[in-house]
PyMOL commands that place a pseudoatom at each C-alpha (Angstrom):
pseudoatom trace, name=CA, resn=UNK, resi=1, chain=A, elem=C, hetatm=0, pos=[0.279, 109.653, -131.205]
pseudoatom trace, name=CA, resn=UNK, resi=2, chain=A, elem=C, hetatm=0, pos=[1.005, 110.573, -134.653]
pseudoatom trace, name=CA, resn=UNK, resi=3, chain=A, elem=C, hetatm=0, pos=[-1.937, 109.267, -135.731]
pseudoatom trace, name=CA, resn=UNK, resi=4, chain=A, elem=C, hetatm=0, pos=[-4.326, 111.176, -133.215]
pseudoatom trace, name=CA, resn=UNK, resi=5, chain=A, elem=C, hetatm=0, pos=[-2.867, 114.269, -134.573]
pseudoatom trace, name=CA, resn=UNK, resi=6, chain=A, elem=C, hetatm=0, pos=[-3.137, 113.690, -138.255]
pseudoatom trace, name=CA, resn=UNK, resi=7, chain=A, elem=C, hetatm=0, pos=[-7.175, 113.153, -137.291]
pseudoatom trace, name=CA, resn=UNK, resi=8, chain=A, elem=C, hetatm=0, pos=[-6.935, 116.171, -135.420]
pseudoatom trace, name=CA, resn=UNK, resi=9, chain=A, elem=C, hetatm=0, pos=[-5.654, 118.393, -137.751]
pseudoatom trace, name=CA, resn=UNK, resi=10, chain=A, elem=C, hetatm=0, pos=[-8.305, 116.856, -140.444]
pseudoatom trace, name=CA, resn=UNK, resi=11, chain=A, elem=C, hetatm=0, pos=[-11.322, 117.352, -137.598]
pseudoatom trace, name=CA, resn=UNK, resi=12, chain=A, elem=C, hetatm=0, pos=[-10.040, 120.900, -137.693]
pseudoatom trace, name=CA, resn=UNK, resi=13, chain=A, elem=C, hetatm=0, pos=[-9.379, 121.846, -141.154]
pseudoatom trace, name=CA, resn=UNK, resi=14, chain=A, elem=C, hetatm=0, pos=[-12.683, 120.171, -141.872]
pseudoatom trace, name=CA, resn=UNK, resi=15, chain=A, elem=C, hetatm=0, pos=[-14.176, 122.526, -139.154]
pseudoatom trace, name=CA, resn=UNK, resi=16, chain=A, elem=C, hetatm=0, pos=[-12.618, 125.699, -140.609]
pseudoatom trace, name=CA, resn=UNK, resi=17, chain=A, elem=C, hetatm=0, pos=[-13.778, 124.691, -144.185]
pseudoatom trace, name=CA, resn=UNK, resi=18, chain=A, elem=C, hetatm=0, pos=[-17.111, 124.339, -142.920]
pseudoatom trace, name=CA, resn=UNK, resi=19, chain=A, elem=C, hetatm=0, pos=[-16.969, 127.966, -141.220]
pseudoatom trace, name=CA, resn=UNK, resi=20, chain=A, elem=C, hetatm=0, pos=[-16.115, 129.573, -143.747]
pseudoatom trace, name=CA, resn=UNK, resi=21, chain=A, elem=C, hetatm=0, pos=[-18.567, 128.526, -146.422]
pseudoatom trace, name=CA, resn=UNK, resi=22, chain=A, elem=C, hetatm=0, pos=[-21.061, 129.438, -143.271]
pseudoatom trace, name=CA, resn=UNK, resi=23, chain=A, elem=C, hetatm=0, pos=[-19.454, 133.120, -143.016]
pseudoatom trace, name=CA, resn=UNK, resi=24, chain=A, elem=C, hetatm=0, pos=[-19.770, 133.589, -146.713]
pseudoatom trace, name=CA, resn=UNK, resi=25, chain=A, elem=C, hetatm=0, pos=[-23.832, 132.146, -146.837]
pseudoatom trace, name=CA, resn=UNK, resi=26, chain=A, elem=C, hetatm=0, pos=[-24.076, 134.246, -143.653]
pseudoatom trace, name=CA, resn=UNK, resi=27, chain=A, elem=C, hetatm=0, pos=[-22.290, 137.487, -145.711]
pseudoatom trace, name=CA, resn=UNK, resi=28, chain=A, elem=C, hetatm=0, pos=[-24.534, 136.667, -148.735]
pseudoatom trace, name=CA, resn=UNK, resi=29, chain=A, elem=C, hetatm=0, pos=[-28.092, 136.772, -146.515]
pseudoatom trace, name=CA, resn=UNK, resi=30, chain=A, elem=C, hetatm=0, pos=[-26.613, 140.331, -144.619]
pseudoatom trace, name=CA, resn=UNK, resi=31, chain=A, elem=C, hetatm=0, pos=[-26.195, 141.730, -148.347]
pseudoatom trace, name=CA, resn=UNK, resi=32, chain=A, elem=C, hetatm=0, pos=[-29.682, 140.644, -149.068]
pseudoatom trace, name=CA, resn=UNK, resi=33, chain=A, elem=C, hetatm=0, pos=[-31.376, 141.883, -146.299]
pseudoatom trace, name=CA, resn=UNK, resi=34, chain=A, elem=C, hetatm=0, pos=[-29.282, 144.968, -146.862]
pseudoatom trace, name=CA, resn=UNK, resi=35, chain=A, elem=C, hetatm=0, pos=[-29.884, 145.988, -150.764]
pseudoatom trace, name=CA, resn=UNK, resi=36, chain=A, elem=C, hetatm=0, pos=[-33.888, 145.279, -149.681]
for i in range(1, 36): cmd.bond("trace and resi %d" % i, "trace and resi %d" % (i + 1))
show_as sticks, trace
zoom trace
């Protein structure tokens, strides 16, 4: 059990990290778009 969580809570924080940088490219292209 303990180990099933411990690769849950990577699969997740993984996930998250992987959000994020997409939010911030996504915020980046918006600003772009936005200052053309």
């Amino acid at each position: 059990m303990e180990k099933q969580a411990a690769i849950i809570i990577m699969e997740v924080s993984m996930g998250v990290s992987v959000g994020v940088r997409w939010l911030n490219i996504e915020k980046q292209r918006g600003s772009d778009f936005r200052a053309r």
